[in-house]
C-alpha positions as CSV (number, residue, x, y, z in Angstrom):
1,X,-19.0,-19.9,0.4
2,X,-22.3,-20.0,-1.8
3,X,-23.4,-17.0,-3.6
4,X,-26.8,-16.8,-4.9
5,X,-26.9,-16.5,-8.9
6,X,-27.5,-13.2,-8.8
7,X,-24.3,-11.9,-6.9
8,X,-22.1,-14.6,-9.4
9,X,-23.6,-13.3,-12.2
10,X,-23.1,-9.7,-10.9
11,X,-18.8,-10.9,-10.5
12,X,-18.8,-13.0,-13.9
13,X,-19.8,-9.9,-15.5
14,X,-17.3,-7.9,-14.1
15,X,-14.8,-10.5,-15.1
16,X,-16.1,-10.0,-19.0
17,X,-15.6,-5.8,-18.7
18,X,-12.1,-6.2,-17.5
19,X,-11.4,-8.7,-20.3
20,X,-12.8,-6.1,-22.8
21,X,-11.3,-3.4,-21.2
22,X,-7.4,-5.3,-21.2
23,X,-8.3,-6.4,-25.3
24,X,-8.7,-2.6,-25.8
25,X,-5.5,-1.3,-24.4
26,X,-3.9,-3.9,-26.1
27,X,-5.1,-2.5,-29.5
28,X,-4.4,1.1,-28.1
29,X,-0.8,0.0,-27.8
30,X,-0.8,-2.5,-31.2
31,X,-1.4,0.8,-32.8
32,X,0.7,3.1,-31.1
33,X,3.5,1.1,-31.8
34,X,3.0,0.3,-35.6
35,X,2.9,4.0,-36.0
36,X,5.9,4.7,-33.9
37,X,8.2,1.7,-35.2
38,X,6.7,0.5,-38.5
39,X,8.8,-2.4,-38.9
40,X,6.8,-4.1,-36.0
41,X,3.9,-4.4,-38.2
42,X,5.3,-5.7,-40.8
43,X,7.0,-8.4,-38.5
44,X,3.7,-9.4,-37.0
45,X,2.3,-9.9,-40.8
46,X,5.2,-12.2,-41.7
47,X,4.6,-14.4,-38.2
48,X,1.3,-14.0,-39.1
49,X,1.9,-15.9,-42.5
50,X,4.6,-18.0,-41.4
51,X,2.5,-19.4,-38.8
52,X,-0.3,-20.0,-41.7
53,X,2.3,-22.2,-43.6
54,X,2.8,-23.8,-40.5
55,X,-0.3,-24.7,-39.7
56,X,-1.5,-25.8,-43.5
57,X,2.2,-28.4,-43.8
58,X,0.5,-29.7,-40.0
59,X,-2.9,-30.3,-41.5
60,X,-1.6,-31.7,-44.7
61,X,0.9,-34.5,-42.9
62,X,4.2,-33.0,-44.3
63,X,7.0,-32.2,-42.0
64,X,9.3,-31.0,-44.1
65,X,10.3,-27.5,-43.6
66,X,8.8,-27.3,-40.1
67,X,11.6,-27.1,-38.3
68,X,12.7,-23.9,-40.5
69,X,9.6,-22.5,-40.2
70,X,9.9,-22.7,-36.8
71,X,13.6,-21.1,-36.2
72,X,12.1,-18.2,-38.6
73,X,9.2,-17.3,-36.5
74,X,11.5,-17.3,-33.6
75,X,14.0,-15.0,-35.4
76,X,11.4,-12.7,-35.9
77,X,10.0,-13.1,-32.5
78,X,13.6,-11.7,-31.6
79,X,13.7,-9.1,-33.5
80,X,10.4,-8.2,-32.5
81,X,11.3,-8.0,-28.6
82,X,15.0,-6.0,-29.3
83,X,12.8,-3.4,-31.4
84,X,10.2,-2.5,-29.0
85,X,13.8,-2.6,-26.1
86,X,15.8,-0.5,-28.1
87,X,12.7,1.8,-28.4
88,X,12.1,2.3,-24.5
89,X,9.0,-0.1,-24.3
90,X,8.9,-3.5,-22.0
91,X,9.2,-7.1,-23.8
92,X,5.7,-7.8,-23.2
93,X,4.1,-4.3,-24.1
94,X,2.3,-6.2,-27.0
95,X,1.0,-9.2,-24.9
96,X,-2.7,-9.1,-23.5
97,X,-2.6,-7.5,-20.2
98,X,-4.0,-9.2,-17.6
99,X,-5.7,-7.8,-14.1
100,X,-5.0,-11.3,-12.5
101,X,-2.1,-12.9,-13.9
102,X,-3.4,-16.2,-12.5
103,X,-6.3,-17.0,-13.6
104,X,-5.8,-14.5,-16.2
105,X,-8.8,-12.6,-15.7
106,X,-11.4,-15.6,-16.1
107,X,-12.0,-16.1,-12.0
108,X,-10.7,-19.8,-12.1
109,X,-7.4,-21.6,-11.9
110,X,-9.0,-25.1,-13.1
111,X,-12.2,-26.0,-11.7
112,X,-11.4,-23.6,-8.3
113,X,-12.3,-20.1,-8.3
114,X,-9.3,-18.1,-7.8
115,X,-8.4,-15.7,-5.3
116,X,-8.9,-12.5,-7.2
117,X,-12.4,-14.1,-7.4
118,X,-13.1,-14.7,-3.4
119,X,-11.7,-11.2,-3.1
120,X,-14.5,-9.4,-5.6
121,X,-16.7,-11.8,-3.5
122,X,-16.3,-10.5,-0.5
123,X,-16.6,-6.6,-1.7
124,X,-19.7,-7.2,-3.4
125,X,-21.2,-8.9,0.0
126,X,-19.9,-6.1,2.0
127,X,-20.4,-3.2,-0.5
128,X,-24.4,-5.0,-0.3
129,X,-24.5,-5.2,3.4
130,X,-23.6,-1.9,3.6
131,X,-20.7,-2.5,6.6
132,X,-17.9,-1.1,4.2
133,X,-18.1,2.3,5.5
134,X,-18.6,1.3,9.1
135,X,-15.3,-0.5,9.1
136,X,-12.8,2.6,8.0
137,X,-13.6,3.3,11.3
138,X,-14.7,1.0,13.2
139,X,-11.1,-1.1,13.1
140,X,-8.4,-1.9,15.7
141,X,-6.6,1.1,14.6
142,X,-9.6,3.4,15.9
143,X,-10.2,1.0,19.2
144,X,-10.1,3.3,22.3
145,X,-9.5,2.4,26.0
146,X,-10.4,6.2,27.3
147,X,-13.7,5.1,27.6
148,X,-13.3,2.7,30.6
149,X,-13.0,3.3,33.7
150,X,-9.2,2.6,35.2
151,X,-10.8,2.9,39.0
152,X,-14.0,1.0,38.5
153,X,-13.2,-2.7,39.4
154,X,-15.4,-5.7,39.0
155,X,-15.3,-7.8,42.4
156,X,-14.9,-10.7,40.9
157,X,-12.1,-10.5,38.4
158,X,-10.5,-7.8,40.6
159,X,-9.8,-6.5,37.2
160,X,-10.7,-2.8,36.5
161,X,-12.9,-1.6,33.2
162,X,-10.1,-0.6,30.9
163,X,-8.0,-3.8,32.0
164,X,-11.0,-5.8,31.1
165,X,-11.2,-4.2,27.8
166,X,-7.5,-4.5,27.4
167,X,-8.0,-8.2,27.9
168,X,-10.7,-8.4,25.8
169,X,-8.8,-6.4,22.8
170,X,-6.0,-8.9,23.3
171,X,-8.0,-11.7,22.8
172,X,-9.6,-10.2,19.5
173,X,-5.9,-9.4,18.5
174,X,-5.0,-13.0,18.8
175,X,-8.4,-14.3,17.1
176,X,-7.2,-13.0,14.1
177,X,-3.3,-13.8,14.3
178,X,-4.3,-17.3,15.0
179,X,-7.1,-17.9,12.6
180,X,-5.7,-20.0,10.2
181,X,-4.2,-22.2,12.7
182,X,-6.4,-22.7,15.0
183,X,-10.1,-22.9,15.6
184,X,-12.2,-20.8,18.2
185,X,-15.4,-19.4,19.1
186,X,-16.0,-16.1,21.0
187,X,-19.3,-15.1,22.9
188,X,-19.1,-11.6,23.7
189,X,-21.5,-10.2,26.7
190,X,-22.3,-7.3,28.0
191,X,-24.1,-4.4,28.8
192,X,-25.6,-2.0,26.0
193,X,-22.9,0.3,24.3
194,X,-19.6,-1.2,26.1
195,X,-17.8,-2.1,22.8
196,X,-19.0,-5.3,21.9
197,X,-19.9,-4.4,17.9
198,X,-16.8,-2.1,17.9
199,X,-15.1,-5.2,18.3
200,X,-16.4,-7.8,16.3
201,X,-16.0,-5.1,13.6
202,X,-12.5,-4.9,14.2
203,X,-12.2,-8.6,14.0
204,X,-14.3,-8.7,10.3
205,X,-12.3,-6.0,9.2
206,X,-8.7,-7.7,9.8
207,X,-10.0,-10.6,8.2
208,X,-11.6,-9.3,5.5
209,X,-8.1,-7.4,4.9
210,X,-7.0,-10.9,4.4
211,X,-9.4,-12.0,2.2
212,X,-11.2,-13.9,4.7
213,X,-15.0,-14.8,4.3
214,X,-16.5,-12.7,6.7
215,X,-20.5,-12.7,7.4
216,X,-22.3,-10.1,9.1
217,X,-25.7,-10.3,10.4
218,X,-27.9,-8.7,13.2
219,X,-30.1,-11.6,15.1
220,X,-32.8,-9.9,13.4
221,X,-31.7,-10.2,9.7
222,X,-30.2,-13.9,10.3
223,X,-33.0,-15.6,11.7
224,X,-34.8,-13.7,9.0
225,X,-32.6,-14.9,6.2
226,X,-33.0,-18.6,8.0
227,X,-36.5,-18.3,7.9
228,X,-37.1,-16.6,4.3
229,X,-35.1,-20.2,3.4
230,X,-36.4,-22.8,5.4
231,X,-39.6,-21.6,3.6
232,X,-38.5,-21.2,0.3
233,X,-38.2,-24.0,-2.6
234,X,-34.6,-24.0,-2.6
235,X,-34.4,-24.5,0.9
236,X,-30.5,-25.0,0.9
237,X,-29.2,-21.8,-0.5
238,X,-29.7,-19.6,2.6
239,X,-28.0,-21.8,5.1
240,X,-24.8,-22.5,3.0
241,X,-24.7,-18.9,2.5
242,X,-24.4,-18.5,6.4
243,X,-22.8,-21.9,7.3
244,X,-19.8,-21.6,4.9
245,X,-17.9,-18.3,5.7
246,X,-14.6,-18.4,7.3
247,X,-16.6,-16.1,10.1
248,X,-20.2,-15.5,11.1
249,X,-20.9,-12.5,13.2
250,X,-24.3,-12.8,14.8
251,X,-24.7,-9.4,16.7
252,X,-27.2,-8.3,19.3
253,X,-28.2,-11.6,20.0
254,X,-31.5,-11.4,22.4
255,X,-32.8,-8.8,20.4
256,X,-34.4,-10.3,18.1
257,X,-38.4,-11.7,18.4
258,X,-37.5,-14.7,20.2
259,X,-39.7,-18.4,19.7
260,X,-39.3,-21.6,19.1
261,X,-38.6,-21.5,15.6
262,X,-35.7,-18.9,16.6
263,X,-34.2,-21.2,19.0
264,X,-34.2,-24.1,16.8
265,X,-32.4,-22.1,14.2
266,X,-29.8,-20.5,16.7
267,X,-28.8,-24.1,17.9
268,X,-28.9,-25.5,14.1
269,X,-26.6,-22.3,12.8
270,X,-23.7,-22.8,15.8
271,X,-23.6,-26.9,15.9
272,X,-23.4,-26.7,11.9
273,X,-20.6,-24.4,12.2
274,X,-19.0,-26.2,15.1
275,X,-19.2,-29.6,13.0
276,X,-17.8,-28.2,10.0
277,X,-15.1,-26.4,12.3
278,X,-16.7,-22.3,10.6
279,X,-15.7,-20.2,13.6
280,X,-18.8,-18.2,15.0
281,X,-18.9,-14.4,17.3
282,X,-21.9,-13.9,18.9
283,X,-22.3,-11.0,20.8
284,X,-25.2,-10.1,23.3
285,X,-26.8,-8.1,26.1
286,X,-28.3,-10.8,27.8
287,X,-26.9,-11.8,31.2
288,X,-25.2,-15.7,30.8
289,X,-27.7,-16.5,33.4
290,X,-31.1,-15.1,31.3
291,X,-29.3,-16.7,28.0
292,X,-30.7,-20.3,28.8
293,X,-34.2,-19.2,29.8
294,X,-34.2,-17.2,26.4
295,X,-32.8,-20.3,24.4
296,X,-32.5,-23.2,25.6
297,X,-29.9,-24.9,27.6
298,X,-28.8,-27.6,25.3
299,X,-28.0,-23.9,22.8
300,X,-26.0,-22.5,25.8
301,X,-24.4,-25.6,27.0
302,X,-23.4,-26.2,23.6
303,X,-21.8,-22.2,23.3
304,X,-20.4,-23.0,27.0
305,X,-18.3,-25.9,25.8
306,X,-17.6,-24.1,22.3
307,X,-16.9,-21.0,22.9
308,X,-14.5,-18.5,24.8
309,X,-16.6,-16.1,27.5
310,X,-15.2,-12.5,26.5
311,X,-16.9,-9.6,29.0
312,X,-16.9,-6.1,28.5
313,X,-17.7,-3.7,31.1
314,X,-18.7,-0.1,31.9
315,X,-20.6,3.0,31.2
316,X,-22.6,3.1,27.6
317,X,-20.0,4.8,24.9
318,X,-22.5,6.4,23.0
319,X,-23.9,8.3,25.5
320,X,-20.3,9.2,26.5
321,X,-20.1,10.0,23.1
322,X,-22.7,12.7,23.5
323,X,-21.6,14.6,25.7
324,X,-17.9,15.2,24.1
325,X,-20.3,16.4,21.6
326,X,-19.5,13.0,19.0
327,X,-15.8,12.7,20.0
């Protein structure tokens, strides 16, 4: 996924304070131990000229000697390791520490960022989006089925509200086992306050545990992100920065300011992400049969065929909420 320069720049420099920080523990320890077992310093200074010699008979062409030079250096190397073992310390207690031993605290293996880097990534996005918080407890873990109804049944399913939910947490379960595998879609309708955002959360969260990139947005703040780049000079760097996560979320879809600019946008965001196989959550309040007059119904035939219909049913939670007194 793109970041804008300011967010890399923000990681990169993160990346040069825990380089500094490792080189300063490693001189912490360099001196603790040439205190604590002298002989280790002096070691170091006859590798250190050893390895001068070394280096000078290399430059100069002659290769006699090397191979003694060599075995010396090693001896000491020994000698070195069976001091700082005989004292209680690890082997590599005077090597440079690393955070990531991968990319060994530079962000790339190669040319390809590492993990460690798609992790610090994703917390800066999140930390910036300010859905970090929201997610300790909005998560599967804190999902609860008291507030549906196990007596109110919709006629046509024949399935009651909690079943419905149940149904609906299963499929959000399996979204996230199957990810990697396999890709899906999922349009989740309803009426205000039946769970719908609880979900998705759930979803981001779980994936984001994963190290997953996971995108967030209200309809509001996408289509306002879309816009602020269509109109900018570098027109591209918005709509990578929503095309290329693992997973959009596009929330409260419908309430947004909706024209023509707004539907041309919605139906660019979810073909690109269908082309380029990015799976997409939308959630909404709309009915299915307002969401064509609202879009269009090239956008919902193309979600129709794309994605999978997830309802959620029953009485607002936050009001429910309320009158346990926030429970």
């Amino acid at each position: 996924m793109s970041l804008q320069n300011y967010q890399y720049d923000i990681i990169m420099r993160e990346y040069s304070k825990t380089q500094s920080r490792n080189r300063r523990l490693l001189e912490e320890r360099t001196q603790e131990i040439y205190e604590k077992i002298p002989r280790i310093k002096e070691i170091d200074g006859e590798v250190a000229s050893l390895s001068a010699q070394k280096a000078r008979a290399l430059l100069s062409g002659e290769s006699s000697g090397l191979e003694d030079l060599k075995a010396a250096i090693s001896l000491l190397s020994q000698e070195r390791t069976a001091l700082l073992v005989c004292n209680s310390y690890p082997e590599d207690y005077l090597e440079l520490p690393y955070t990531c031993p991968i990319c060994q605290d530079t962000g790339y293996v190669g040319n390809q960022k590492c993990t460690c880097f798609k992790k610090a990534a994703i917390e800066l996005l999140y930390t910036q989006s300010n859905l970090k918080e929201i997610l300790k407890k909005e998560n599967f873990d804190h999902f609860s089925f008291d507030y549906y109804s196990d007596t109110m049944k919709n006629e046509a399913t024949g399935l009651t509200e909690r079943e419905t939910a149940l149904r609906a947490y299963d499929i959000a379960r399996n979204f996230v086992k199957n990810f990697d595998d396999s890709f899906e879609n999922l349009f989740l309708y309803g009426d205000t306050g039946v769970g719908k955002t609880f979900l998705s959360h759930c979803i981001a969260h779980d994936l984001l545990e994963s190290a997953h990139c996971v995108m967030y947005f209200s309809a509001f703040d996408l289509f306002d992100l879309l816009a602020s780049s269509k109109f900018s000079r570098d027109k591209t760097e918005g709509e990578e920065f929503v095309f290329d996560s693992d997973l959009l979320i596009i929330d409260d879809l419908g309430t947004e300011l909706t024209n023509s600019f707004v539907s041309s946008q919605l139906f660019l965001c979810i073909n690109e992400r269908i082309m380029r196989r990015k799976s997409t959550i939308i959630s909404t309040n709309l009915k299915l049969e307002n969401f064509s007059e609202t879009y269009s119904e090239r956008t919902f035939s193309r979600i129709a065929s794309n994605y999978r219909m997830v309802k959620l049913e029953g009485k607002d939670i936050r009001i429910q909420k309320i009158f346990l007194g926030g429970k």
